[in-house]
C-alpha positions in Angstrom: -97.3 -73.2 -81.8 -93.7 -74.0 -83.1 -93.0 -77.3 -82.9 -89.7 -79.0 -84.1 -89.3 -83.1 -85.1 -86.6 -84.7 -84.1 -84.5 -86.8 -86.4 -85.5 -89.7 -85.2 -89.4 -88.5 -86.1 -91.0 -89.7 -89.3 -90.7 -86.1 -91.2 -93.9 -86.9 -93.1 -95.3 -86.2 -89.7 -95.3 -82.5 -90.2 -97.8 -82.4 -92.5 -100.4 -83.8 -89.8 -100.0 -80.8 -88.0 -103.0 -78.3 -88.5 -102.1 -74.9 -87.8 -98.9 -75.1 -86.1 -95.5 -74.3 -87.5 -93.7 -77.4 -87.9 -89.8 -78.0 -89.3 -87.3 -80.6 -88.8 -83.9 -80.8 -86.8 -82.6 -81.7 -91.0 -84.5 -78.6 -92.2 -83.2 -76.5 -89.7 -79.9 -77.6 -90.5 -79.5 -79.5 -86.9 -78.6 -82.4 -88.3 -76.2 -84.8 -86.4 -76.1 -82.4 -83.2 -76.3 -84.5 -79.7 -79.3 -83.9 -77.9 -77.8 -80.8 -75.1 -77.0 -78.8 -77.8 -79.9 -79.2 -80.4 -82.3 -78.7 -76.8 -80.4 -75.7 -76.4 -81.2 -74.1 -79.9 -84.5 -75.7 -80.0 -85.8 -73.6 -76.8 -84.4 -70.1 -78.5 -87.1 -70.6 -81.5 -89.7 -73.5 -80.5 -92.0 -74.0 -78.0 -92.2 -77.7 -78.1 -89.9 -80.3 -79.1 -91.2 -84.2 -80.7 -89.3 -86.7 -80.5 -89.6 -91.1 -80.0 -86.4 -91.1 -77.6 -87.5 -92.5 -74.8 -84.3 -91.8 -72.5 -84.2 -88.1 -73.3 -85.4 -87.7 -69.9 -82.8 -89.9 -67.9 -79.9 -88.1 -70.0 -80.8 -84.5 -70.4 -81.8 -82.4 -67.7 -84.9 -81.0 -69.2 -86.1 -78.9 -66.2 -84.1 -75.6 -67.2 -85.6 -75.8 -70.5 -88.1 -73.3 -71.8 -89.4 -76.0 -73.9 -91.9 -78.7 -73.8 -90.4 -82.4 -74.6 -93.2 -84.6 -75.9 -92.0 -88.1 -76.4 -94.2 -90.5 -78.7 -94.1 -94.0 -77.8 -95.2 -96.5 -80.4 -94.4 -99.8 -82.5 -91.4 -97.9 -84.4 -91.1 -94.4 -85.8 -92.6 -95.0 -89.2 -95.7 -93.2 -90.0 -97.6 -95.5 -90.1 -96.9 -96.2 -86.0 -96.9 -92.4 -85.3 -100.0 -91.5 -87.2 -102.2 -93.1 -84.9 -100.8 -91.1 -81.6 -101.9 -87.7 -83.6 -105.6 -87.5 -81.4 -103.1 -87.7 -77.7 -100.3 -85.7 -79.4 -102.5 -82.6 -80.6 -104.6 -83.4 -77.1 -101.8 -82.5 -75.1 -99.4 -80.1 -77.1 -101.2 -77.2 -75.7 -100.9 -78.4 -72.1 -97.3 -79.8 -72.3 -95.1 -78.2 -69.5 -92.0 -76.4 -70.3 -88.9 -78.2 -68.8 -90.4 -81.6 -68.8 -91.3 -84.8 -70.6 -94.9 -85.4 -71.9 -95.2 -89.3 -72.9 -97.9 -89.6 -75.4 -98.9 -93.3 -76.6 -97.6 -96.4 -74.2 -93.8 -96.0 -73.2 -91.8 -99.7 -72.9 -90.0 -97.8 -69.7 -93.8 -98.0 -68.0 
């Protein structure tokens, strides 16, 4: 699976990903770009897109994406927060619909 990290995402992260293809928004060269448009290239080469924003669904309309959003809800987005959410995430990255959010870990929005 290709899977791309948000800015916002730890980039060590990556490396806790066994067997999927994993880059950054920075090491695509996406840095800086508002959410629509980074979505928007994201779908053309990714099947999945991680991020810790938490209103990504209320301001983008993810439903015409071919893309699954998974949004990882923890502490903060240091590594040490996110590591822990790695059983859910890799639980549910295969089953993540396209075109909608997938909360993984306890969102403050609940």
């Amino acid at each position: 699976m290709k899977i791309l990290l948000d800015e916002c995402v730890d980039r060590k992260l990556a490396k806790e990903f066994i067997g999927h293809d994993v880059k950054t928004v920075s090491q695509m060269g996406w840095a800086g770009i508002k959410d629509s448009q980074l979505l928007s290239l994201a779908e053309m080469e990714f099947d999945a897109f991680i991020t810790v924003d938490q209103n990504i669904p209320f301001e983008q309309n993810l439903g015409k994406l071919s893309l699954a959003v998974i949004i990882l809800c923890s502490f903060s987005n240091r590594l040490t927060d996110l590591k822990p959410l790695m059983p859910e995430l890799v639980a549910v990255l295969n089953e993540a619909a396209q075109g909608q959010a997938t909360v993984v870990g306890k969102s403050s929005k609940e």
